[in-house]
N, C-alpha and C positions, 0 to 999 in steps of 0.2 A: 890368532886364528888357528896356529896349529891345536893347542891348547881343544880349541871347542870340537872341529875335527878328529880328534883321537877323545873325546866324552860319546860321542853317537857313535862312533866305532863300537864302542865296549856294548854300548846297550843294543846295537843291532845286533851282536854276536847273541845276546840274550840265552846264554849259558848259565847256569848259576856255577858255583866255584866254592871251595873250602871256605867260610869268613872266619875272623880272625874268631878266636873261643873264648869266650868269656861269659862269666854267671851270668845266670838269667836272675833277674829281681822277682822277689818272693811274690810279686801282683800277680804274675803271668806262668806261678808255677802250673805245673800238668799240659803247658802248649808245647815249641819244636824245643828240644833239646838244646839247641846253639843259638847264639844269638844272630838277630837278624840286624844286618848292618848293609846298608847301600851304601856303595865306595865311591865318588865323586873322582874322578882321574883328569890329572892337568897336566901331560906330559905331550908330547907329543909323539909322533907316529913311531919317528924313532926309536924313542923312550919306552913305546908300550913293551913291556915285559910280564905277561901274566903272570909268572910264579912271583911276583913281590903281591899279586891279591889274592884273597884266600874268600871264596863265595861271595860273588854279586850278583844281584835281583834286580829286579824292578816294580818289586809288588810286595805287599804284606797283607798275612792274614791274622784276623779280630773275631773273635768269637762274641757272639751277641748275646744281650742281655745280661752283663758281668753285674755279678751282684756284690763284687766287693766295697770298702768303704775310702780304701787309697784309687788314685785315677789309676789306669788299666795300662801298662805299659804295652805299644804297639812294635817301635824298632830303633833302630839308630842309623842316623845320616855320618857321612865320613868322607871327607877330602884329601887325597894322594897329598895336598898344598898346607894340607893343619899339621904342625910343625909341632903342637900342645903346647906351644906359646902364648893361648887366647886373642892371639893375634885374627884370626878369624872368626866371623858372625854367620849363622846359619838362619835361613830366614825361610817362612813355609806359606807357602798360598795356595787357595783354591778351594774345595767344597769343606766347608766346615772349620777353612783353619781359622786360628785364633778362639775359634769358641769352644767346637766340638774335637778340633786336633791344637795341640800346643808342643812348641817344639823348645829343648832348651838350646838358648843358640850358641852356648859354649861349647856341651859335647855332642849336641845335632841328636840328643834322644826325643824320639817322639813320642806323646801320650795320647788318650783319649780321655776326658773329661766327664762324660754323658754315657748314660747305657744305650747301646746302639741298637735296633731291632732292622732284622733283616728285611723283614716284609715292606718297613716302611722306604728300608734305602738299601739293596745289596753290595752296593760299589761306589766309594768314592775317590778321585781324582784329584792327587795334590798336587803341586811344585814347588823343585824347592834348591837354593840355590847358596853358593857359600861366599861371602864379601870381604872384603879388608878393610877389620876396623877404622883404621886409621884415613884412608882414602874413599872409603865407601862403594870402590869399585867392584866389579863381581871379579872374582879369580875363578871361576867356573860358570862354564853356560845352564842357562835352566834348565833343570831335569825334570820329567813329569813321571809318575809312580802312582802305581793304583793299590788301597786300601782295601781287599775284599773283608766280607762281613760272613764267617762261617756259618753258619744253620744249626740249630739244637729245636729239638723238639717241644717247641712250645705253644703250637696251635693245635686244638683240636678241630674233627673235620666237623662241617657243616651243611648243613643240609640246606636244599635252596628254597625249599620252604619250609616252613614250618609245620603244617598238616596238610597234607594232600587226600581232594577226595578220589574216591573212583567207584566203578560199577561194573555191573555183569551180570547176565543172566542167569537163573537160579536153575539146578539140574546141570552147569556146565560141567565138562568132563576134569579130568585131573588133568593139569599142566597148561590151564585156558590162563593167556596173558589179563591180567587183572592192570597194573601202575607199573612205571619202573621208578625209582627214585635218585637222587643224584645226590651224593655230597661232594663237596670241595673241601682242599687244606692246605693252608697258605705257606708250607712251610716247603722248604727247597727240595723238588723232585731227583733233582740230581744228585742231590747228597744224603745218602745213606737211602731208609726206610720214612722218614719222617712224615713223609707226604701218600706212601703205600696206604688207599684206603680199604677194606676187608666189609662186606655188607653180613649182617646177619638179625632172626627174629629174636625178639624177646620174648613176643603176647601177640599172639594171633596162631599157636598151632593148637590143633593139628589141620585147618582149616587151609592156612593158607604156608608158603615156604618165597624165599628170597634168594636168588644167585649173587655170592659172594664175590665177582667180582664185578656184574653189570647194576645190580641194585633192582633186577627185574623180580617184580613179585609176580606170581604164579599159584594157580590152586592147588590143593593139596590134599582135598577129600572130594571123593564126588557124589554126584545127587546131594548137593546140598538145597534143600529148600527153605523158599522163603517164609511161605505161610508158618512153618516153624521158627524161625529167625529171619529178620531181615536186615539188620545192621552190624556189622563188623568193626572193630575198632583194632588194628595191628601196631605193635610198635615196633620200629625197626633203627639196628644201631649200626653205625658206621665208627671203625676203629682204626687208627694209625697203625706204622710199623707193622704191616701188615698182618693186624691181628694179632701179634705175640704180645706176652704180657709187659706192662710199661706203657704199652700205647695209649694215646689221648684219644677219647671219643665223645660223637654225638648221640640226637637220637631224636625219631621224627614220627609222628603219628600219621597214620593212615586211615582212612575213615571209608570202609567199602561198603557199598549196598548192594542187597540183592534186587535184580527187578522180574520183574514178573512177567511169568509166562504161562499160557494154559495149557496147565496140565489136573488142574482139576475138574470134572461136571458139576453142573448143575445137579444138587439136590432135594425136594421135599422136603421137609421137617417131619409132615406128617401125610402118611397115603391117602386119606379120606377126609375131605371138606363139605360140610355141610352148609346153605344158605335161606333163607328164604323170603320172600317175593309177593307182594300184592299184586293180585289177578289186575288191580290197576295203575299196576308201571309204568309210563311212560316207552314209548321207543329211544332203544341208544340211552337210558339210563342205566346206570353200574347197578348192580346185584349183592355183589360185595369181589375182593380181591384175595390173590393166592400170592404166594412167594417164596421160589426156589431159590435156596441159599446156594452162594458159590465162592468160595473164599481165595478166588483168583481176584483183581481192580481191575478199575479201566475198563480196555475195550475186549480184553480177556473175560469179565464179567458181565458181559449184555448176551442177556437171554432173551429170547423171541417164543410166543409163549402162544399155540393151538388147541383146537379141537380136535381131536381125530377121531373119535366113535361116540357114541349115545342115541337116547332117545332126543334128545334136545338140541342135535346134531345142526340144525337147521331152525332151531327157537333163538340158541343165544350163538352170542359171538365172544372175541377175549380180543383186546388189545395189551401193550406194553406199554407202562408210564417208565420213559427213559427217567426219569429222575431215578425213582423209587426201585426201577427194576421190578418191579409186580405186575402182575398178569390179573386187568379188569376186564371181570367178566358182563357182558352189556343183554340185552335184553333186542333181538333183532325182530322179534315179530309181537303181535297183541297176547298176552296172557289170558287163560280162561280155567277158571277153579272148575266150575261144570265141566270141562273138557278134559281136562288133565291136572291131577294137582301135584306130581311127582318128575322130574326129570332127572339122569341120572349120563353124566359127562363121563369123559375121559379128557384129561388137557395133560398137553404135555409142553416141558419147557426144555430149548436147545442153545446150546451156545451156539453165534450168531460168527464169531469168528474161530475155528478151529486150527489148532496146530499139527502138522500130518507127525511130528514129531515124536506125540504122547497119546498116537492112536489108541501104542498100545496099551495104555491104561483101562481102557472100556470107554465106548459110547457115551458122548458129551451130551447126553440127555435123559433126563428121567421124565415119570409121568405118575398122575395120581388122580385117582376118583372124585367127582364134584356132585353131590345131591344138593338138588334145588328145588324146596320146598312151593308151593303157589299156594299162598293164603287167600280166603277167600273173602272180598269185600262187599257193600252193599251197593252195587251197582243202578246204576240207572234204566229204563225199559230202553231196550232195542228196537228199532222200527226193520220191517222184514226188508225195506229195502235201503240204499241209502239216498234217494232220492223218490219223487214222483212225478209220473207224465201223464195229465187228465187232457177231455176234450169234451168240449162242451158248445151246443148250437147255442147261435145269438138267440134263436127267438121261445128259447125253454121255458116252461112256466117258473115260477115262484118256488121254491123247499123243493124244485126237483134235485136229487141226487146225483153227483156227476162221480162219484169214485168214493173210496175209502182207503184210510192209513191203516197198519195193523202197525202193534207194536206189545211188546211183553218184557217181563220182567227176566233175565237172567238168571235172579240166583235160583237157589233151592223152594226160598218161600213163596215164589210165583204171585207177587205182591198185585193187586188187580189194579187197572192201569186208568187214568182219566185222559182225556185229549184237549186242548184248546189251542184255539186260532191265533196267532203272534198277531198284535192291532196293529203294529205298529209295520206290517206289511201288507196289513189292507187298512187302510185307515177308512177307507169310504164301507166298510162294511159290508161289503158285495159278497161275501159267502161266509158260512156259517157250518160246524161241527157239531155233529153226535158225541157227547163226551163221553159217552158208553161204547160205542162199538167204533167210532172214528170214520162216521162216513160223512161226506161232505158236500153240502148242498148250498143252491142260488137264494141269496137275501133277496137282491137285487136285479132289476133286467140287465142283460147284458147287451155291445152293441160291440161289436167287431172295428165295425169304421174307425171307434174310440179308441178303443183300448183289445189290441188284436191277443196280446199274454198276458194274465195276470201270475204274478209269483209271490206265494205264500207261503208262510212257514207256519205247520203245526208243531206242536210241541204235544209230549207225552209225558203227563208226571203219577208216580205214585202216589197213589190213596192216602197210604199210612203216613208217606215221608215223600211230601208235594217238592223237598229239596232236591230229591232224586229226580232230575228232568232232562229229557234229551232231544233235538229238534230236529226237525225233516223238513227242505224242500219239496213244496207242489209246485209245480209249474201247470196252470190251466191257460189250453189254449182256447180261444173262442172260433170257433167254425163260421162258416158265413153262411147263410140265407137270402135269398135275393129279395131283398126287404127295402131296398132302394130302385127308385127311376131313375133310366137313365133323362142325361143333362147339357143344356148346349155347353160347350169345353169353356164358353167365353161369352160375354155380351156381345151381340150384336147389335152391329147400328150403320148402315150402312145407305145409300145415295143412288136416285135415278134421274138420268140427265129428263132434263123437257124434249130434249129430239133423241131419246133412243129410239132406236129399234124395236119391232118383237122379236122375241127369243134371244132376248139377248143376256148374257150371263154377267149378275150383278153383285152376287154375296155368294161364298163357299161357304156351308156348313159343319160342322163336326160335333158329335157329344162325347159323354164322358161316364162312367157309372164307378159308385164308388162299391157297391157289392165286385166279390171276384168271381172268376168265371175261368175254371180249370180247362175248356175249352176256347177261349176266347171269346171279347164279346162278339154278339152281332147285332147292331142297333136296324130299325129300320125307320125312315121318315114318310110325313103327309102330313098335307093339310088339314087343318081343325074342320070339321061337315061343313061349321058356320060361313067359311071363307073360300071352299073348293070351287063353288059355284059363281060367287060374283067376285072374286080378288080380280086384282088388276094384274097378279102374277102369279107363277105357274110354281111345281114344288118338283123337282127331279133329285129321284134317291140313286143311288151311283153304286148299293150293293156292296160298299167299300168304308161302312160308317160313316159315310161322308153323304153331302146334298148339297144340290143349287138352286138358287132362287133365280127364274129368268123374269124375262117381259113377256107378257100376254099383248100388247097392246105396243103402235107403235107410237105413239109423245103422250107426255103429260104435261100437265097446265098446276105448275105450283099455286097461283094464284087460286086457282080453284080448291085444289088440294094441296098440303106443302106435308102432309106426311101421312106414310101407313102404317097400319099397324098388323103385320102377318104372324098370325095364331100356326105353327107348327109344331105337330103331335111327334113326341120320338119315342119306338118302344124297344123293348130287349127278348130276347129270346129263349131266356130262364123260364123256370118255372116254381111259382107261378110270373106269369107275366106283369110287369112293370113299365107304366106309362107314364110320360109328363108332358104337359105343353106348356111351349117355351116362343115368346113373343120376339119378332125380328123388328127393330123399328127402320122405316125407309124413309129415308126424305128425299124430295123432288126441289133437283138444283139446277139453275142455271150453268152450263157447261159451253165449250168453245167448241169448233169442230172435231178437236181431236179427244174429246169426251173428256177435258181434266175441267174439275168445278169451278164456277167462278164466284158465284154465291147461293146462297139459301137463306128461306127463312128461321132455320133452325138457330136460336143461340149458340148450337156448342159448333157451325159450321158456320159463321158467320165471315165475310172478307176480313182479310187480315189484316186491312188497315182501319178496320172499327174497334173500338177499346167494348171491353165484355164490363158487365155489371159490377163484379168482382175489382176490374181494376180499380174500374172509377171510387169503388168505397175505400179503397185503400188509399188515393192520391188525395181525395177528401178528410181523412185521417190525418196524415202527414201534413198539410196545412192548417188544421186546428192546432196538433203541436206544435208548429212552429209559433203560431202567432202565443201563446201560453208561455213559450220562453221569452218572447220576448216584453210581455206584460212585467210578469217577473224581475229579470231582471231591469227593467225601468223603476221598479217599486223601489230595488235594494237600491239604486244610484241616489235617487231622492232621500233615501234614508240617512244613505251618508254624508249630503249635503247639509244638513241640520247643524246651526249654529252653537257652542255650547251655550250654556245658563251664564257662568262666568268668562267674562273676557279680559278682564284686568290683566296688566303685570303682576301683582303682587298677589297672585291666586293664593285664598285662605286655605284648600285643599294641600295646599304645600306644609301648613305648620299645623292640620290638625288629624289625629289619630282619631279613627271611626270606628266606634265599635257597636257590634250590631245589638249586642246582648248584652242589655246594663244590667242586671241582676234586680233581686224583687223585694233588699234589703235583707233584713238580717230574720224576718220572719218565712223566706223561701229560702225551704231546704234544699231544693231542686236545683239553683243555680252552681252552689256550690258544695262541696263535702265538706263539712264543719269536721270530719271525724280525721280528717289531716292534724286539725290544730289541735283534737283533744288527746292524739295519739301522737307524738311526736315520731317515733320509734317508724312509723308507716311510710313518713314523708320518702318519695323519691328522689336521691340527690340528683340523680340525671337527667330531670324534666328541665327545662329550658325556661325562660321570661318568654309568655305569650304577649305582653303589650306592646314590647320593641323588639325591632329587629339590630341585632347589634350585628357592628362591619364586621369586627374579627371574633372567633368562636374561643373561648378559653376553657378549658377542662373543666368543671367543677369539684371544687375542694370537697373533699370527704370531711365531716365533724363527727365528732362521737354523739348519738343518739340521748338526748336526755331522757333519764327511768323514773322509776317511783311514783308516777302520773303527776308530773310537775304541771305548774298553772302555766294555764297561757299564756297569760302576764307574763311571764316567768319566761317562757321559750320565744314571744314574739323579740323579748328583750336581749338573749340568745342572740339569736337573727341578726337583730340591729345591730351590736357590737359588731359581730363576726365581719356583716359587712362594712362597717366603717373604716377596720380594719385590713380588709381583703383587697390587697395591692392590683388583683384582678378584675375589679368590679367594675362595667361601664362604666364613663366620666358623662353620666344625665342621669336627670330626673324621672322617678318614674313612680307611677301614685300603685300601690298594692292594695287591692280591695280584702279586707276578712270580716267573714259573715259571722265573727265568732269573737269579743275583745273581753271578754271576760268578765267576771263580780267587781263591780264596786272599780270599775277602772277612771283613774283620775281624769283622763282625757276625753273620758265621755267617749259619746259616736264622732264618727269624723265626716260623717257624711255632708254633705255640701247644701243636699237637698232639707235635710232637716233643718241646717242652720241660719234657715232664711223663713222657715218657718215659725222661728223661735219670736218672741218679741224683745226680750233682754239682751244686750249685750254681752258679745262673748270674748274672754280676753283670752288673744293667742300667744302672749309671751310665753307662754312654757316648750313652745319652739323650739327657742334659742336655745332651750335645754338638753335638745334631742339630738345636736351634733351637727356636724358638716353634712349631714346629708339632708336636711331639712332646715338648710342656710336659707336655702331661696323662698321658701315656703313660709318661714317664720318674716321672711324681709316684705314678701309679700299682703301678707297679712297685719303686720306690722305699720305699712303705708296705710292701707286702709283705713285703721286706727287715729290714723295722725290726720289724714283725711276729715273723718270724721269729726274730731277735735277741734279742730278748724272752722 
């Protein structure tokens, strides 16, 4: 314990001391002059006597990236306890040892193996301790000792990007901050210059300049404009060792733009624009466009583009296509060659956002003379007005004239004019035009009551060129006449009890007139001569267009009489005067005391619990239909009580196929197309067997079409195969009629109906030659045979 106590003595002291002198190995020449040895001391406290050590450390320095081809000697370990008997092992642990440090453990020299790079590791941390052979034990406590790693200038600086953009406004003044840029460099700031980095340009002056020790770029000329250049490309170098020569460098592009500012106007290309214009323009159509150039972008370059003086001041107008930037000129009022065929503009164009900055350049606007020619076209006649308002009485004659249209030709040739009526706004023909002078007169009568406005449209066309046509509202109104009597407002049909009263008031009056009467009407009423004298009742006019009918008399006797009939005259107060007489019908009813009806003879006043004529024909109606349905349907019941024909179990309807259309043999063309079997090529594969209906539906097979007009013979026998063949084919019989069997065929007809006509016998064995599908047919036939024989 004393022993480890007097080792941390020594290294707290951390003095260094004389070490003992000896060569340095030829690895490590140009490092410290003396060798570096760490003394390991086993004494104790007592025992420490400095002057027996000659320089102790506790660290060594390594220079990096040794490019030698021997390991790079670092120092020597040394124990107060090493007697140089080999009796002691030196032994080394911790960052790197055994790979990148190696120590020999006889004389405690240690090396380094590996080129060391500072950046990657500056300092490493060993321990290291001295044993006895022979016992293994330590005769000294661990020591710990740091390896530093010198620095040599072997990084260049670097920039932290690689191209940096930036920008600024064009015109800025000298020393306007543009980028600053940064390099870094890895190598040891504290030692020496290695890391000292120096900024400077290569390529970007005289435009732009760089501070050498911030890496801030800055302008360097001024009134630099864009419209002259707008891209800058600088490159700029960063140097170690502070820019003296030796030093390692980078170097880094810069990519600056100018952006834009207005400082330029708006200019013309040319002072005088000439256009020209058909007298028949449209409004708000373009005329043609102008365009001041301005070699500022953007919102620097939007010009707004007016009129300020001319004669046309107030003809055209200009707008601005933001796309294009041009100034369309439009057309604000009607053109006329006879009226003016010259107009002569001023338009000027301003820039829309100005900068007070580059006032003083001059006025952001210029301006330039526009002539605008009016060509002249062949127009169509104008009518003097652009409407008309006629008036005309209902009761006018015939072809009298109620007004006139004028209308003339514009241009210069004063083309002479026709007029006609549009039909197709009078269709009834009710008035008629002068096509020489355009006056306009009555076809037809006219009638207010009807039809109080007519509205027509004449039309005006040139003589020469009927295509030139232009058209004008009339509006005719028809004036009234008192051409109508006046009229009761309503039918009248009114009731007088059997015990009235005289004087007593039984019907109110009122008429109606369809003439107007700009003073209002005034009707007055009376009785017809015929009836003043012996009516049964009296006629009071009320002064108010109104009238009442009283009693004259006090009862009436339905039985005697059961209705009147009162003739009353109405007239009006127009002139000329207008009369009508208008019939009141009265019927005498039975009434209670308090004068409500009880009955009459009158049908349409009859008690209300009598049925009217009307009803009774309708509930008469409605019982002949009824009894019609049910005729009906007793026919259809009986119908479907009907027994069938067959009643058997074993109904033959069940085994036999009915067909309605037997064909008319082989001499009716009509039944069937013969031109199927002479044309093979025609047949449709996808028609279906019409004699059966088969359960399940199977595609049909496609076959190749036989050519060269093969005999029927020939393709019926096709057929046959195919199907004997076709794994497809219904499992039944089924008979195929052809109106067609060809020359000379062995088989003859196969008709049924022929074969009973015949008187010879006919032998069917050639059947059994025809296959499985005409098994049954041959076996059939076959019995018959045998039958026969028999």
């Amino acid at each position: 314990m004393r022993t480890y106590h007097c080792f941390w003595l020594l290294f707290w002291a951390g003095q260094p001391h004389q070490s003992f002198l000896t060569p340095l190995s030829k690895r490590t020449s140009g490092f410290p002059e003396k060798e570096k040895v760490l003394v390991l001391s086993g004494n104790s406290r007592q025992d420490l006597h400095r002057s027996k050590r000659s320089w102790m450390w506790n660290q060594f320095f390594l220079l990096e990236e040794y490019t030698g081809t021997d390991y790079q000697y670092v120092g020597k370990l040394h124990s107060d306890q090493d007697k140089g008997d080999g009796s002691l092992k030196y032994i080394l642990s911790g960052d790197g040892a055994g790979d990148l440090f190696i120590i020999n453990e006889n004389t405690g020299d240690i090396q380094a193996t590996k080129r060391l790079d500072r950046e990657e590791k500056p300092v490493y941390i060993l321990r290291a301790q001295a044993i006895n052979r022979r016992t293994g034990r330590p005769v000294e406590p661990e020591s710990e000792f740091i390896i530093k790693i010198h620095d040599i200038n072997d990084n260049e600086p670097m920039f932290t990007k690689d191209v940096y953009n930036a920008s600024i406004p064009e015109m800025s003044d000298v020393g306007t901050f543009v980028v600053q840029v940064t390099a870094t460099d890895a190598d040891d700031p504290t030692y020496g210059n290695s890391a000292k980095v120096v900024y400077s340009i290569l390529q970007g002056q005289p435009y732009f300049s760089v501070e050498s020790e911030t890496g801030i770029i800055k302008t360097a000329l001024l009134n630099m404009d864009r419209e002259n250049r707008e891209q800058y490309q600088v490159v700029i170098q960063a140097k170690d060792m502070g820019g003296q020569m030796g030093g390692l460098s980078g170097t880094t592009t810069v990519n600056i733009t100018l952006t834009d500012v207005n400082d330029n106007p708006p200019r013309f290309p040319q002072s005088t624009y000439q256009f020209r214009a058909p007298e028949s323009t449209p409004l708000d159509s373009p005329v043609g466009r102008i365009k001041a150039n301005d070699a500022d972008v953007d919102e620097n370059a939007e010009i707004e583009y007016s009129i300020t003086e001319g004669d046309g001041y107030d003809m055209f107008g200009i707008t601005t296509d933001k796309d294009t930037q041009e100034g369309i000129i439009t057309v604000k009022k009607a053109l006329d060659f006879e009226s003016k065929n010259l107009y002569i503009l001023k338009v000027e164009a301003t820039n829309t956002h100005v900068d007070p900055r580059f006032l003083y350049l001059g006025p952001f606007k210029d301006s330039a003379t526009v002539r605008i020619q009016v060509e002249d076209v062949d127009e169509p006649p104008m009518f003097s007005r652009p409407a008309y308002i006629m008036e005309v009485k209902e009761d006018v004659p015939l072809n009298s004239v109620i007004g006139t249209v004028t209308a003339q030709d514009p241009d210069a040739a004063k083309n002479p004019v026709k007029y006609s009526v549009d039909r197709h706004t009078d269709m009834d023909r009710v008035f008629n035009i002068n096509s020489g002078n355009g006056s306009i007169f009555t076809s037809k009568p006219l009638d207010r009551e009807t039809l109080l406005w007519h509205n027509i449209t004449v039309i005006a066309a040139e003589i020469n060129n009927p295509k030139q046509s232009s058209r004008v509202p009339v509006f005719i109104k028809v004036l009234d006449v008192n051409d109508n009597a006046p009229e009761f407002a309503m039918f009248y049909e009114t009731f007088v009890c059997e015990n009235a009263k005289a004087e007593q008031l039984i019907q109110t009056l009122s008429a109606v007139d369809k003439d107007d009467s700009y003073n209002g009407h005034q009707f007055s009423f009376s009785l017809a001569p015929e009836a003043a004298s012996s009516s049964n009742f009296t006629l009071q006019d009320n002064r108010d267009n109104t009238a009442g009918i009283f009693t004259r008399k006090t009862r009436y006797n339905r039985h005697e009489t059961s209705t009147y009939f009162l003739p009353v005259v109405i007239s009006d107060n127009d002139y000329p005067i207008q009369s009508s007489t208008e019939t009141v019908t009265i019927r005498v009813c039975a009434c209670d005391h308090r004068g409500k009806m009880l009955s009459c003879n009158a049908e349409a006043l009859i008690h209300p619990t009598g049925l009217s004529t009307g009803a009774l024909i309708a509930i008469l109606l409605c019982i002949i239909i009824l009894l019609v349905t049910v005729v009906l349907f007793a026919a259809l019941r009986r119908q479907r009580k009907k027994e069938p024909l067959i009643i058997s179990k074993e109904d033959i309807r069940d085994n036999i196929v009915s067909y309605n259309d037997e064909g008319g043999g082989e001499e009716d063309t009509q039944a069937f197309d013969i031109g199927t079997l002479r044309n093979p090529e025609a047949i449709d594969d996808n028609k279906l067997r019409r004699d059966i209906v088969p359960e399940t539906l199977f595609l049909p097979r496609r076959t190749a079409a036989t050519r060269d007009n093969t005999d029927v013979r020939d393709f019926i026998n096709q057929r046959l195969k195919e199907n004997d063949t076709d794994p497809t084919a219904p499992p039944y019989d089924s008979l195929a009629t052809y109106a067609y069997e060809g020359n000379g065929s062995v088989a003859e007809s196969l008709s049924s109906l022929e074969s009973v006509t015949t008187d010879g016998d006919q032998d069917y064995d050639y059947l059994s030659d025809w296959g499985p599908r005409f098994k049954k047919l041959a076996d059939m036939y076959g019995s018959m045979d045998s039958d026969k024989d028999s």
